[in-house]
Each structure stands twice: as structure tokens, then as C-alpha cells.
PDB file of N, CA, C and O in Angstrom, chain B, residues numbered from 101:
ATOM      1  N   UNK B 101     -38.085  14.842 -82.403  1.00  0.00           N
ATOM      2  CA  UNK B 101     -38.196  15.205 -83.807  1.00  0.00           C
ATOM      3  C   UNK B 101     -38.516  16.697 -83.952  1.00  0.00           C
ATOM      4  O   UNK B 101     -37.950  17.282 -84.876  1.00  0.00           O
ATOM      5  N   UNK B 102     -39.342  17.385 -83.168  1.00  0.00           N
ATOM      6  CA  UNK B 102     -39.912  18.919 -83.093  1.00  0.00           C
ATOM      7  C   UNK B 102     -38.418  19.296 -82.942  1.00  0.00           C
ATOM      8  O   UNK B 102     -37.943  19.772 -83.974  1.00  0.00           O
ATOM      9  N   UNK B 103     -37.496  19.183 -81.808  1.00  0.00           N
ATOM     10  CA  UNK B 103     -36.402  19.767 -81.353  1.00  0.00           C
ATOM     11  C   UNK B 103     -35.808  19.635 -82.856  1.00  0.00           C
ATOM     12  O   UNK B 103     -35.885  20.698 -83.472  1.00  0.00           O
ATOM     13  N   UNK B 104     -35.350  18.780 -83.433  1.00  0.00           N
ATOM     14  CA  UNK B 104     -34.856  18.642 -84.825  1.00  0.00           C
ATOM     15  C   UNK B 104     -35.203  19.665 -85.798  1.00  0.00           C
ATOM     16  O   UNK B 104     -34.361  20.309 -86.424  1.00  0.00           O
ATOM     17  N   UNK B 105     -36.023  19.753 -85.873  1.00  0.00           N
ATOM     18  CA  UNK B 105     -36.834  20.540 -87.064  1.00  0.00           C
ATOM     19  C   UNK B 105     -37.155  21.805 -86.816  1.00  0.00           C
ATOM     20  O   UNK B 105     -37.647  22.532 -87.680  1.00  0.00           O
ATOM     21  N   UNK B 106     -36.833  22.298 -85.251  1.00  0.00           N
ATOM     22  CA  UNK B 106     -36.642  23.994 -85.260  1.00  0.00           C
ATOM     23  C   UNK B 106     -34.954  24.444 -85.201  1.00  0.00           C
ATOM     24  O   UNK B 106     -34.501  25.562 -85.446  1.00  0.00           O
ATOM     25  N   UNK B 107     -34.250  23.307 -84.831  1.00  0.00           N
ATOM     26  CA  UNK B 107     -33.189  23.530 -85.346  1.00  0.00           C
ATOM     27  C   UNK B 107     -32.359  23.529 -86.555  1.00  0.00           C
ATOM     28  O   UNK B 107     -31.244  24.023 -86.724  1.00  0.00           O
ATOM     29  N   UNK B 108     -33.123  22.872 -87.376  1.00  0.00           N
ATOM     30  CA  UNK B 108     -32.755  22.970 -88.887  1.00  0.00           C
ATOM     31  C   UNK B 108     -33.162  23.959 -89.340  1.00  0.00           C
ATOM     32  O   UNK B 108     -32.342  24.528 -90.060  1.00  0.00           O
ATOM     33  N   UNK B 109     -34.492  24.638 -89.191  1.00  0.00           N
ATOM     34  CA  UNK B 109     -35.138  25.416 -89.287  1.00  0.00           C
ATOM     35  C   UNK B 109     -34.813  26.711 -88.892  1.00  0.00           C
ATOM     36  O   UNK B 109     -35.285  27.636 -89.553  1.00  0.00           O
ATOM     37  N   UNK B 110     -33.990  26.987 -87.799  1.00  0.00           N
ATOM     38  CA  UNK B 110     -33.865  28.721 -87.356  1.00  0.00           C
ATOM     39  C   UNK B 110     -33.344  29.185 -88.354  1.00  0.00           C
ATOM     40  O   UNK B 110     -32.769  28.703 -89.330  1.00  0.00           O
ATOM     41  N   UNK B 111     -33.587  30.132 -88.032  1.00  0.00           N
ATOM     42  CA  UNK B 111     -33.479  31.480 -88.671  1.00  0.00           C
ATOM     43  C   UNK B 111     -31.943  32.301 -88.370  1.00  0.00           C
ATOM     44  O   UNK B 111     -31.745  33.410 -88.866  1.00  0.00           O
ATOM     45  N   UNK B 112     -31.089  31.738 -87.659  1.00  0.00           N
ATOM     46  CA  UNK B 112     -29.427  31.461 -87.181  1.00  0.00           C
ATOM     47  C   UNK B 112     -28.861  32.043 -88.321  1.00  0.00           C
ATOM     48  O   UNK B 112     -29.253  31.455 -89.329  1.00  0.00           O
ATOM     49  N   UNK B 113     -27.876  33.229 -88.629  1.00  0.00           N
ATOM     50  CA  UNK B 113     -27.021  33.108 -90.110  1.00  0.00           C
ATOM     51  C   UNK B 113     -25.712  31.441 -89.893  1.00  0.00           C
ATOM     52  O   UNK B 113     -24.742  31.267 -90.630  1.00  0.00           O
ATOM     53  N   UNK B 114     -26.029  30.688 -88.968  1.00  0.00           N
ATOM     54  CA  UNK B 114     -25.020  30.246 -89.074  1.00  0.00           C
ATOM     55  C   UNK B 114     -25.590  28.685 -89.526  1.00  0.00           C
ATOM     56  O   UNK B 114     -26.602  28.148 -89.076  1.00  0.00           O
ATOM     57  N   UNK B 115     -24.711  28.155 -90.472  1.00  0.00           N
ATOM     58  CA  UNK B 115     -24.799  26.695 -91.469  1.00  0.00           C
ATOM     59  C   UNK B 115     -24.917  25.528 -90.521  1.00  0.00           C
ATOM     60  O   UNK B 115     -23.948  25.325 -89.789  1.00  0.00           O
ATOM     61  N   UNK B 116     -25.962  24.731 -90.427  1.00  0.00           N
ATOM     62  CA  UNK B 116     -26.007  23.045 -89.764  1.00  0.00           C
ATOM     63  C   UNK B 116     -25.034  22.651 -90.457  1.00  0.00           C
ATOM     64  O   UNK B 116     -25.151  22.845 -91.667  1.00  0.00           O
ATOM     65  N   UNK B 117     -23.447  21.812 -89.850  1.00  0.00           N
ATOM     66  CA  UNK B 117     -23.186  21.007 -91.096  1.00  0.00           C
ATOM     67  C   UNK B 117     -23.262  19.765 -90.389  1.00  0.00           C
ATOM     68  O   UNK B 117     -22.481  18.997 -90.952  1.00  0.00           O
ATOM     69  N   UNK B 118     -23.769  19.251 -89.521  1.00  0.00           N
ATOM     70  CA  UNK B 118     -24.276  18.083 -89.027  1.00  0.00           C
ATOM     71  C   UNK B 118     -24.745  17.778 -87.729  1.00  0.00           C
ATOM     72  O   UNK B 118     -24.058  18.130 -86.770  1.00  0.00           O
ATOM     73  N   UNK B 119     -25.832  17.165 -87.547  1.00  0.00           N
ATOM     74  CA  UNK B 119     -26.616  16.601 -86.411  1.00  0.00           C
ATOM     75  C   UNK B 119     -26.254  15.362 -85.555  1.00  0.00           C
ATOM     76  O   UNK B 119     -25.318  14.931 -86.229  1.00  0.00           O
ATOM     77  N   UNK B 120     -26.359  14.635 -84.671  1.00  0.00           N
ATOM     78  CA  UNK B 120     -26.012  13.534 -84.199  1.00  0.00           C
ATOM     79  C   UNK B 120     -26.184  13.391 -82.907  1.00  0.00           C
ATOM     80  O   UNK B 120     -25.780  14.097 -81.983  1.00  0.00           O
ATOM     81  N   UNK B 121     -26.903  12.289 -82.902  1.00  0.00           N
ATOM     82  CA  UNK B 121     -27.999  11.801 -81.910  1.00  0.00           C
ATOM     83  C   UNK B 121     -26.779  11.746 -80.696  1.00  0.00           C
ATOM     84  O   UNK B 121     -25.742  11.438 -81.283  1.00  0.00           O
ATOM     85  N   UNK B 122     -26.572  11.883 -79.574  1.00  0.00           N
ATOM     86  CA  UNK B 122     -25.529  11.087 -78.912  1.00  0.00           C
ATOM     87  C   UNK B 122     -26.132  10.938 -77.465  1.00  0.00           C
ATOM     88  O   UNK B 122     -25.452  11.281 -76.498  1.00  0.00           O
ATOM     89  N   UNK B 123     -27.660  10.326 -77.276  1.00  0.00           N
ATOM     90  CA  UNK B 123     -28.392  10.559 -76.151  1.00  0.00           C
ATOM     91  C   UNK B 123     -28.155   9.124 -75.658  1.00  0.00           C
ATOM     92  O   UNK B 123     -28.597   8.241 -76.394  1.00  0.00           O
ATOM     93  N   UNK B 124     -27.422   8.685 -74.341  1.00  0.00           N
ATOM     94  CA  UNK B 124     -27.426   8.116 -73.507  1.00  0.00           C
ATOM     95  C   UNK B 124     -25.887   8.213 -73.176  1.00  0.00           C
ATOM     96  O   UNK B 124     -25.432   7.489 -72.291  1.00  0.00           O
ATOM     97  N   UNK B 125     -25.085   9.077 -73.854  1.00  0.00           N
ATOM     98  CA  UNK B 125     -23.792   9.660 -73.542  1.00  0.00           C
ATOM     99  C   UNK B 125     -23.802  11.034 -72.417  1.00  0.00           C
ATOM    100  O   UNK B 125     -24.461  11.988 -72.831  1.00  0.00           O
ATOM    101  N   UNK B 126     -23.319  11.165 -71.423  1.00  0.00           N
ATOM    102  CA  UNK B 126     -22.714  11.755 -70.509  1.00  0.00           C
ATOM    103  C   UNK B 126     -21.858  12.935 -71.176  1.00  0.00           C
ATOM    104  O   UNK B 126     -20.701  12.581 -71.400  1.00  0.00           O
ATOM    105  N   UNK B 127     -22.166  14.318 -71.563  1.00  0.00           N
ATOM    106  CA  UNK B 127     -21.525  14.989 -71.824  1.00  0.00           C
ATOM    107  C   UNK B 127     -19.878  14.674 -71.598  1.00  0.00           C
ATOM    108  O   UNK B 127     -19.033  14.823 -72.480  1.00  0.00           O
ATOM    109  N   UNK B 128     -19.672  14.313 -70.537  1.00  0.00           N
ATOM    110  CA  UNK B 128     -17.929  14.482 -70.491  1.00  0.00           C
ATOM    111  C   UNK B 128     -17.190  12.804 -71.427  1.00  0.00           C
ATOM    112  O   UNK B 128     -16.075  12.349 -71.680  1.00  0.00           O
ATOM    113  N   UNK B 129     -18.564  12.426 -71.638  1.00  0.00           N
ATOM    114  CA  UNK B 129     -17.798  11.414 -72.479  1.00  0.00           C
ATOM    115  C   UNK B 129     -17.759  11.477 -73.871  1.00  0.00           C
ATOM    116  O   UNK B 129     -17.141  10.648 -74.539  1.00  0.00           O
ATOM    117  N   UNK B 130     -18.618  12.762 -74.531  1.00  0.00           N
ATOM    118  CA  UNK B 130     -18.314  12.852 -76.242  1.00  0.00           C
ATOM    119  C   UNK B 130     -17.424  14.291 -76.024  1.00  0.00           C
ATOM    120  O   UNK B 130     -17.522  15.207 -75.207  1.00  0.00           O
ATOM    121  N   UNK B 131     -16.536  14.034 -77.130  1.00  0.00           N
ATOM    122  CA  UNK B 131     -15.313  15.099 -77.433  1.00  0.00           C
ATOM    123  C   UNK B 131     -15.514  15.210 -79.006  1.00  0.00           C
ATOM    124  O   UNK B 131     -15.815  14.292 -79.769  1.00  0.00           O
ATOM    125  N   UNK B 132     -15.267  16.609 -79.333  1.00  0.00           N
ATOM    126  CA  UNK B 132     -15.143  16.783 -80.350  1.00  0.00           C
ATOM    127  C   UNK B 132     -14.154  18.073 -80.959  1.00  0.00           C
ATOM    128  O   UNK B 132     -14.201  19.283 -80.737  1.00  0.00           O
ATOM    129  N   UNK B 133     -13.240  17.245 -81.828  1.00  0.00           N
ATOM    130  CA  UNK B 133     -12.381  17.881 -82.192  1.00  0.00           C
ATOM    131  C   UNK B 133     -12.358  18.582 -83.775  1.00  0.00           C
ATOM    132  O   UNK B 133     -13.042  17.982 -84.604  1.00  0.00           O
ATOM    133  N   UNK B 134     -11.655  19.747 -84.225  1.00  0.00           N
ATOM    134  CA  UNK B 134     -11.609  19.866 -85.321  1.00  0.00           C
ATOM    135  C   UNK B 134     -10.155  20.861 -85.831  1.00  0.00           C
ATOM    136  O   UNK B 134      -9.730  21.992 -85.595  1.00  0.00           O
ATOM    137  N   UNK B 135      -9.738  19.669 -86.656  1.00  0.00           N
ATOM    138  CA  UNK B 135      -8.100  19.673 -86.901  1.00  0.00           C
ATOM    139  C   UNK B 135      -8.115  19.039 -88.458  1.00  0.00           C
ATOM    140  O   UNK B 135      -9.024  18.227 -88.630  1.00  0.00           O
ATOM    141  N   UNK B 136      -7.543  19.202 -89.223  1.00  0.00           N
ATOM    142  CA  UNK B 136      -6.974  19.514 -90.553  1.00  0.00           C
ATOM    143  C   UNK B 136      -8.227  19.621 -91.674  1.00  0.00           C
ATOM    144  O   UNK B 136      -8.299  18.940 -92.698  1.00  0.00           O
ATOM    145  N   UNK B 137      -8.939  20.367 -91.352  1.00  0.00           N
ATOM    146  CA  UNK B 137     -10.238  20.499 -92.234  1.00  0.00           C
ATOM    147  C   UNK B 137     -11.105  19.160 -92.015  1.00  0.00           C
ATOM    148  O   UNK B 137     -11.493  18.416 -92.915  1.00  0.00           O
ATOM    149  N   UNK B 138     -11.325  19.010 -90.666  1.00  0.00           N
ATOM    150  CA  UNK B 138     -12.177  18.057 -90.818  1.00  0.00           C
ATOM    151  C   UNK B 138     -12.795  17.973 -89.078  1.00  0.00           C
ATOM    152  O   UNK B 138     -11.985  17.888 -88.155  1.00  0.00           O
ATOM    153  N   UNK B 139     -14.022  18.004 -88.871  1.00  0.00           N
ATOM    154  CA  UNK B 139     -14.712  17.661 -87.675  1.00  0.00           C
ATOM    155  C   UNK B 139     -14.923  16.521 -87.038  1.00  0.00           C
ATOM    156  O   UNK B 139     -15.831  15.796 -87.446  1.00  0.00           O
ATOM    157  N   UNK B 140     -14.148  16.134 -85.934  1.00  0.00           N
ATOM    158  CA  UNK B 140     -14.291  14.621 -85.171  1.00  0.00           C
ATOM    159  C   UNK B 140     -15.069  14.480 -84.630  1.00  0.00           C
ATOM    160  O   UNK B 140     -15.319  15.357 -83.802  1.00  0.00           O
ATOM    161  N   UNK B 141     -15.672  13.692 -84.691  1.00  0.00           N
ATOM    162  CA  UNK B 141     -16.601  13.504 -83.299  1.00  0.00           C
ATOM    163  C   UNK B 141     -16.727  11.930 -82.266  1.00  0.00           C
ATOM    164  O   UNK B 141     -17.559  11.221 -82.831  1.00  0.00           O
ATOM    165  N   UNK B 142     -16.241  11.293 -81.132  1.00  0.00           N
ATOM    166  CA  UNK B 142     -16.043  10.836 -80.919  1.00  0.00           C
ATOM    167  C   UNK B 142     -16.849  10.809 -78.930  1.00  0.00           C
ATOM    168  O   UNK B 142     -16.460  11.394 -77.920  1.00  0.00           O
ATOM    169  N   UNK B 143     -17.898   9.964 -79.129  1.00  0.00           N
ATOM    170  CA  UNK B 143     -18.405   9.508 -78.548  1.00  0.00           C
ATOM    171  C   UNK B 143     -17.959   8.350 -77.450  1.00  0.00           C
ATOM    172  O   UNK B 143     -17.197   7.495 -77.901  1.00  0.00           O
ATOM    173  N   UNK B 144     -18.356   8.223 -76.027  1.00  0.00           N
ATOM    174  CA  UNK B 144     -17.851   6.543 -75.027  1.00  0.00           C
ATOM    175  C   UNK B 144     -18.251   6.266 -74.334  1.00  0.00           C
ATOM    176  O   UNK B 144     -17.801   6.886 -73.370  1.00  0.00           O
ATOM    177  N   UNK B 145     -19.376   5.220 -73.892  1.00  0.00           N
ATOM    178  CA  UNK B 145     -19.673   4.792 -72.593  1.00  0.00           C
ATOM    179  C   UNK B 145     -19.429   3.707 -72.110  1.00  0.00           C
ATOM    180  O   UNK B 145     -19.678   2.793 -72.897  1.00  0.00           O
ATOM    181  N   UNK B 146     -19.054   3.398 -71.172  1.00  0.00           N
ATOM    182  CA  UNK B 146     -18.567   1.528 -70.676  1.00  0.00           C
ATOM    183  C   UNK B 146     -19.396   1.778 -69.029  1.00  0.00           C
ATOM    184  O   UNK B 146     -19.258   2.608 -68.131  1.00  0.00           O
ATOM    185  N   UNK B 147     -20.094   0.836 -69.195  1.00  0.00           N
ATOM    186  CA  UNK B 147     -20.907   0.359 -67.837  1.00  0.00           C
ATOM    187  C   UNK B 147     -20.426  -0.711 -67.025  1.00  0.00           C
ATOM    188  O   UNK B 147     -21.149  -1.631 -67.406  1.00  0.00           O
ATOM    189  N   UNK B 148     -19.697  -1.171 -66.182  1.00  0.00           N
ATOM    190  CA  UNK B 148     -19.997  -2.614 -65.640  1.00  0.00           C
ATOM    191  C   UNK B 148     -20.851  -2.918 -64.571  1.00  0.00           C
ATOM    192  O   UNK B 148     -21.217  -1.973 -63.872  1.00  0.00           O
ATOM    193  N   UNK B 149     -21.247  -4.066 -64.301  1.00  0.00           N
ATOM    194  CA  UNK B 149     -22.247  -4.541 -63.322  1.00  0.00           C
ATOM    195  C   UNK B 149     -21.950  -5.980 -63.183  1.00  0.00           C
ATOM    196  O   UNK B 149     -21.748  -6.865 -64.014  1.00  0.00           O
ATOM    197  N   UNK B 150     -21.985  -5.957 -61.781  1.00  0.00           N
ATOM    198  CA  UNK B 150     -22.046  -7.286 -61.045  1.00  0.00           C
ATOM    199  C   UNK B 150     -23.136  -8.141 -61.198  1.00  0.00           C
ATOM    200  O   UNK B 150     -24.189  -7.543 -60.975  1.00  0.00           O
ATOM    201  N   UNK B 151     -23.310  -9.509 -61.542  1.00  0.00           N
ATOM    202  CA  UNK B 151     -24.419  -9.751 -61.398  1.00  0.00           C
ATOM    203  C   UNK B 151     -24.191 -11.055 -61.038  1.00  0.00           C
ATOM    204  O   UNK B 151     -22.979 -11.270 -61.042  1.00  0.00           O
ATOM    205  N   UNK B 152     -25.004 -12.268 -60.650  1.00  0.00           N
ATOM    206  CA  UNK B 152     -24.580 -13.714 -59.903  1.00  0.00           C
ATOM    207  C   UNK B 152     -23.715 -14.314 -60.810  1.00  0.00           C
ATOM    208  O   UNK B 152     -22.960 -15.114 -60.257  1.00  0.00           O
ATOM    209  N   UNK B 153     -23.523 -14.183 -62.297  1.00  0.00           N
ATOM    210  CA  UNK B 153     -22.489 -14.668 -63.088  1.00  0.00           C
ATOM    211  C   UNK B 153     -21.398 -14.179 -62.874  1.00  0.00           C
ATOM    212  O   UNK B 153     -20.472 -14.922 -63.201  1.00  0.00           O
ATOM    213  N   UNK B 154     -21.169 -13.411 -62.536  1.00  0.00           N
ATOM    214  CA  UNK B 154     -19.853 -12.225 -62.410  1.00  0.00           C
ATOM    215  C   UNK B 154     -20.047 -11.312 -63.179  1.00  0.00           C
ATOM    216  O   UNK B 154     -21.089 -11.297 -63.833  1.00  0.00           O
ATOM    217  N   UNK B 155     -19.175 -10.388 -63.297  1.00  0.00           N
ATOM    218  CA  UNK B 155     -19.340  -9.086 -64.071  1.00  0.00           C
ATOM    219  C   UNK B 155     -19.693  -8.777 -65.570  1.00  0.00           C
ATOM    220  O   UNK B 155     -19.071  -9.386 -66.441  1.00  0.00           O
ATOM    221  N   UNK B 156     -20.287  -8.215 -65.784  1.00  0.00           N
ATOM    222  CA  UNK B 156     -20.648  -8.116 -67.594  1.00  0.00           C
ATOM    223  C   UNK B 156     -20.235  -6.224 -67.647  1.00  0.00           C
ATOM    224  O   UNK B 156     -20.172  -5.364 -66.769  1.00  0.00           O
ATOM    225  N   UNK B 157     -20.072  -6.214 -68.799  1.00  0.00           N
ATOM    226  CA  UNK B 157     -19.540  -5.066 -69.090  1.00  0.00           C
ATOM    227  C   UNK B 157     -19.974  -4.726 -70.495  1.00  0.00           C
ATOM    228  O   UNK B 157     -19.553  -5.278 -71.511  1.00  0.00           O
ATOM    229  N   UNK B 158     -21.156  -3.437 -70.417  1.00  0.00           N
ATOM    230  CA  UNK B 158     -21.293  -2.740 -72.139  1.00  0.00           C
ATOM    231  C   UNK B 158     -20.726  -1.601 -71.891  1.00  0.00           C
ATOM    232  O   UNK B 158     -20.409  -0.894 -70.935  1.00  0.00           O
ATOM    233  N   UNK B 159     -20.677  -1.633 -73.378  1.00  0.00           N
ATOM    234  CA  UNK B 159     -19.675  -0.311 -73.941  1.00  0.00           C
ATOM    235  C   UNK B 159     -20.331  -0.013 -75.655  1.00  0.00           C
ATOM    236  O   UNK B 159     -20.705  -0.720 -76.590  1.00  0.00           O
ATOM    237  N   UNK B 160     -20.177   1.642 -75.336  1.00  0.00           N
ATOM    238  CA  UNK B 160     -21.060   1.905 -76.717  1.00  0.00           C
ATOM    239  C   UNK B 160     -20.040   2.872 -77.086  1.00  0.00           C
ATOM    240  O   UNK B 160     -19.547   3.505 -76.152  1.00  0.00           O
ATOM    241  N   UNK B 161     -19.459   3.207 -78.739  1.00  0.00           N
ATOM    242  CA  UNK B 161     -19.412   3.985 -78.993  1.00  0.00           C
ATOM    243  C   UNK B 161     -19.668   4.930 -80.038  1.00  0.00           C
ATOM    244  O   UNK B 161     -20.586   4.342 -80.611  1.00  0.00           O
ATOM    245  N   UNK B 162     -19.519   5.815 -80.576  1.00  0.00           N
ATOM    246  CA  UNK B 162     -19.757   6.324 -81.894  1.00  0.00           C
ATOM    247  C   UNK B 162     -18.581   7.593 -82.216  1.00  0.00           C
ATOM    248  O   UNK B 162     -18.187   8.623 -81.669  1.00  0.00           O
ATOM    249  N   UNK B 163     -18.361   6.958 -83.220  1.00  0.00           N
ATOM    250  CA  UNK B 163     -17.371   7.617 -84.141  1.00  0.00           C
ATOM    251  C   UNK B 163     -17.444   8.456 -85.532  1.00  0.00           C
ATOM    252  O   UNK B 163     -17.369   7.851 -86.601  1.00  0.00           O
ATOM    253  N   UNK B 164     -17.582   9.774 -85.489  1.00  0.00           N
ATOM    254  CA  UNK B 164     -17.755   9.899 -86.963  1.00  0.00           C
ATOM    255  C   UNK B 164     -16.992  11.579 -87.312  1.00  0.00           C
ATOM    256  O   UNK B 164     -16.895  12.458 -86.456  1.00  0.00           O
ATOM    257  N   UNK B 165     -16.490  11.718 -88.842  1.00  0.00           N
ATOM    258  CA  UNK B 165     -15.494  12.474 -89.369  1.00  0.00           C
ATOM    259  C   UNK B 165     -16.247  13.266 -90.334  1.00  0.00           C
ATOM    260  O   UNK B 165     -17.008  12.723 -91.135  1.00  0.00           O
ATOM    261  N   UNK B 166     -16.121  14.155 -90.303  1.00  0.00           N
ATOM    262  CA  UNK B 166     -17.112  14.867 -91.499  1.00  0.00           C
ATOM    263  C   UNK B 166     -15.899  15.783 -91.693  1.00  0.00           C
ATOM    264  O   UNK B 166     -15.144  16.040 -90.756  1.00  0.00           O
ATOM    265  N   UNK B 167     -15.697  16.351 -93.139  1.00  0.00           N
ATOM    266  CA  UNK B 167     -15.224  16.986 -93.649  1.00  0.00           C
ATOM    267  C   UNK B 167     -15.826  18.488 -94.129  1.00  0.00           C
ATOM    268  O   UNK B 167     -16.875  18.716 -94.731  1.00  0.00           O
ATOM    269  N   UNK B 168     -14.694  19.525 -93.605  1.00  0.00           N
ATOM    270  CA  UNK B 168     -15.435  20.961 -94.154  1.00  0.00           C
ATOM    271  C   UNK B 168     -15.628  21.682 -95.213  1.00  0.00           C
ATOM    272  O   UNK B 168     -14.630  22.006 -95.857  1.00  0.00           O
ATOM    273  N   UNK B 169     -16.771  22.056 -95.603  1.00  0.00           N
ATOM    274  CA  UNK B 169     -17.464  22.238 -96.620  1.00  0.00           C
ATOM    275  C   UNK B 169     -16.195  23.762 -97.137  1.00  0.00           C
ATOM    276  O   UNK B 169     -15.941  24.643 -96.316  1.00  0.00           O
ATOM    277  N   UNK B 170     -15.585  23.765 -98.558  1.00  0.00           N
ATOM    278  CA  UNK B 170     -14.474  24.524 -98.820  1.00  0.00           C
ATOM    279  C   UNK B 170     -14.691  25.921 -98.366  1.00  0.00           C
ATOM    280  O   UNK B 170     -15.795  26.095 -97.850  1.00  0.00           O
ATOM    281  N   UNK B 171     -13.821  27.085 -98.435  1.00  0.00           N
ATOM    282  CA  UNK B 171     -14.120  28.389 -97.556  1.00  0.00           C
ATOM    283  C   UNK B 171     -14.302  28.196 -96.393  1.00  0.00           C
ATOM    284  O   UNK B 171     -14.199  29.281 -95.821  1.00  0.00           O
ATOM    285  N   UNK B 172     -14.588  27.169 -95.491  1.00  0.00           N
ATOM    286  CA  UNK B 172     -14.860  27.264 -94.111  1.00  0.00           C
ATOM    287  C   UNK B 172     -13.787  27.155 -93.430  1.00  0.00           C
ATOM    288  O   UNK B 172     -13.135  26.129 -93.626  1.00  0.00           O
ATOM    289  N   UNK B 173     -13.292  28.105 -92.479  1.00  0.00           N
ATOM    290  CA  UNK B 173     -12.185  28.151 -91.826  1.00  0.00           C
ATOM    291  C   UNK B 173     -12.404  27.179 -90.456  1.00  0.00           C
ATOM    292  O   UNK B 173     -13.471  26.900 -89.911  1.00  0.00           O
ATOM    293  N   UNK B 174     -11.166  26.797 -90.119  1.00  0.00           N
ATOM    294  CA  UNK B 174     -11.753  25.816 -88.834  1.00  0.00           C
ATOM    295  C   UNK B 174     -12.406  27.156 -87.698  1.00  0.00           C
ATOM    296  O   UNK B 174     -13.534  27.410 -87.274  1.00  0.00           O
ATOM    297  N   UNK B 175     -11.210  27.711 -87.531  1.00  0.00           N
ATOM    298  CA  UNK B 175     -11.905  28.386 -86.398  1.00  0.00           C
ATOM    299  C   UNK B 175     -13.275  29.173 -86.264  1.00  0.00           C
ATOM    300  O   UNK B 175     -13.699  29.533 -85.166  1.00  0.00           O
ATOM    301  N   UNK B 176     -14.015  29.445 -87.595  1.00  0.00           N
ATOM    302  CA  UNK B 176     -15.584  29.474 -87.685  1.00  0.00           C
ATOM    303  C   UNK B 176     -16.160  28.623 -86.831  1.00  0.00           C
ATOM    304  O   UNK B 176     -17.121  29.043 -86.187  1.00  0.00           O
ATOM    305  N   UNK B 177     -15.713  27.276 -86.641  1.00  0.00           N
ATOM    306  CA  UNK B 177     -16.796  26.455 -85.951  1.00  0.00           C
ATOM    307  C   UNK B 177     -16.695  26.191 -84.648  1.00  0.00           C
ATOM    308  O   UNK B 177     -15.706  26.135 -83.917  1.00  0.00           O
ATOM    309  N   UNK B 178     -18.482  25.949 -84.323  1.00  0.00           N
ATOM    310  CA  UNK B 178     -18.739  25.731 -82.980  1.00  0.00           C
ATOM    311  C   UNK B 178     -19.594  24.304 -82.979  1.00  0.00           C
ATOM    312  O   UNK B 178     -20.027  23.669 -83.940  1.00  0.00           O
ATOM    313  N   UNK B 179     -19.693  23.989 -81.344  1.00  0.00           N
ATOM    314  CA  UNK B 179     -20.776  22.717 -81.604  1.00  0.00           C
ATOM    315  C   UNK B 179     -21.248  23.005 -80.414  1.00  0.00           C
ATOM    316  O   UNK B 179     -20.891  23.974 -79.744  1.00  0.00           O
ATOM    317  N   UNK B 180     -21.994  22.258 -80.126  1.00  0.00           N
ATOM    318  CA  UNK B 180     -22.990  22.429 -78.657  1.00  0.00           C
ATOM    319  C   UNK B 180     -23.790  21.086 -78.805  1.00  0.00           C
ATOM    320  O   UNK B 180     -24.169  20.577 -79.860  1.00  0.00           O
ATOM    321  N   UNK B 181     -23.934  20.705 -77.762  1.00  0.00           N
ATOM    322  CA  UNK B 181     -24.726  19.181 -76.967  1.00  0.00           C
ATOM    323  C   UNK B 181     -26.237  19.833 -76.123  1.00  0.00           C
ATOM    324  O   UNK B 181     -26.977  19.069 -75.504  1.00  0.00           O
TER     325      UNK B 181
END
């Protein structure tokens, strides 16, 4: 929550336009794209494990689209994990 709140908080000229938790994801498994005025973000993890039943398999993902706030050119934006 501290990490949250000095990042909303800096003093950065540059605009939060969204946050998102994506902690138990593996960097190389969230991608994020941004193509026709709008920011993707697209999250994936799939685990399997053996166990005396046979195999079970989770999988998590998260998906979400945010749209850019008008005047904002795509290539203005950055993101960082």
C-alpha cells in the first residue's frame, strides 16, 4: 500500500492512467499492448502438477482495456512492472 501511494503521489510530470496488481505473474507472462487509442493489458499463468490423482492444472488470468484519455498520443506512453 506505501509502494502505491508514493507512486500516485510523485512528483513525475508524467499522468498515472492506471495501476494493476499483477503479483504472482512472471514478468514474461503479462504483455501489454497499445493500439487504436486504447491500452491492453493482458496477463497468464498455467501451473500443472502431478499429484496421486493425476494431474491438476491452474491457470489465472487477467485481462483489462482502458481507453486514452483525449490529446494523448499513443506513442506518449510507457508502462513498467
Amino acid at each position: 500500500q506505501r509502494r502505491r501511494n508514493r507512486l500516485l503521489n510523485s512528483s513525475h510530470n508524467h499522468k498515472l492512467l492506471a495501476l494493476m496488481d499483477v503479483k504472482g505473474f512472471d514478468p514474461k507472462e503479462v504483455t501489454v499492448t497499445v493500439k487504436d487509442g486504447k491500452v491492453k493489458v493482458l496477463a497468464e499463468h498455467e501451473e500443472e502438477h502431478t499429484t496421486a490423482r493425476g494431474k491438476e492444472y491452474n491457470y489465472r488470468n487477467i485481462r483489462k482495456e482502458i481507453s486514452l484519455p483525449p490529446g494523448v498520443s499513443e506513442d506518449e506512453v510507457t508502462c513498467s512492472l
